[in-house]
N, C-alpha and C positions, 0 to 999 in steps of 0.2 A: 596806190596812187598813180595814178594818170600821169606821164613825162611827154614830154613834147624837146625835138633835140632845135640847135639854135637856126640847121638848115630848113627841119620844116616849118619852124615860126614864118623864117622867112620868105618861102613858098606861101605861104600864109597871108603876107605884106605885098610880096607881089600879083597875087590872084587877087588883091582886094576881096577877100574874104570875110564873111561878118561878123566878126569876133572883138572881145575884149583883153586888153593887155594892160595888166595892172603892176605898178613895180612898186614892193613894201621898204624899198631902203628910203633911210632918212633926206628928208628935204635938203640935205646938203649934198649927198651921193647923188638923190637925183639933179640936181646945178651942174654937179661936176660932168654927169655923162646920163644919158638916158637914149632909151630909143621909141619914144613919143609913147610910153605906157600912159596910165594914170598915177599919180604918185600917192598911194596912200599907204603910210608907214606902218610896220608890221604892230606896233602899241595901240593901233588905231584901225585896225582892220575889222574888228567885231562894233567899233561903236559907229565906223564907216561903212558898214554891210549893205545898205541900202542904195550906193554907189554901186556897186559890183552887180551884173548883169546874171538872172536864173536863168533867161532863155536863149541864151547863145552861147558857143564855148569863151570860155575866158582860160587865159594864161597870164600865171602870174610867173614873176619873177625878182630877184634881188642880184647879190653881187656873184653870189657861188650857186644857190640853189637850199641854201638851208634855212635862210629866214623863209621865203617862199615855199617850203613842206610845212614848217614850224604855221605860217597863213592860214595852209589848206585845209590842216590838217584842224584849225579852229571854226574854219568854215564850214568844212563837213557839217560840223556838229550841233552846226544852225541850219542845215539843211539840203547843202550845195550838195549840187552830184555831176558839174559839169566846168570842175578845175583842172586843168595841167599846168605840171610845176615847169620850168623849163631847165632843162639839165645843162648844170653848170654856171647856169648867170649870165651873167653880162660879161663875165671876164670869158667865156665861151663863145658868147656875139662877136666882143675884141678881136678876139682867136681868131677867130674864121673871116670874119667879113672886116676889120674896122682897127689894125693894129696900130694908128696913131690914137683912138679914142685914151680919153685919161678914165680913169679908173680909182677912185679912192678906195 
């Protein structure tokens, strides 16, 4: 599985690059804090498949990094071959760029 770390997301945000960022935490997590993914909840990722982009990279993410492998690893298996998970979440985005963000 493909990782992407929260620096080069970033680099990512800043190049306006043509990519997709999907984030599987619950419609509550994503309220609390997000950094402008798409929010489709990891229960709902396979019946929301059709959202998520085959022809450009997507990176998905949650809060640590484990609902988003637990995603990809569903998506592979419909066909995806151009996921990265982002290492560590959003509590890693916090970390680095954003330590007043709240965090559920």
């Amino acid at each position: 599985m493909k990782e992407i770390t929260v620096e080069e997301l970033k680099a990512k945000i800043d190049n306006n690059e043509d990519f997709q960022l999907i984030d599987v935490r619950e419609p509550f997590e994503y309220e609390t804090s997000h950094i402008n993914g798409e929010n489709i909840p990891l229960a709902e990722v396979i019946l929301e498949q059709g959202k998520i982009a085959k022809d450009k990279p997507v990176v998905v993410h949650c809060r640590s990094g484990k609902r988003s492998m637990q995603a990809i690893l569903l998506l592979e298996r419909e066909g995806f071959d151009n996921l990265a998970n982002l290492k560590g979440g959003i509590l890693a985005w916090r970390d680095a760029f954003d330590p007043d963000m709240q965090v559920y």
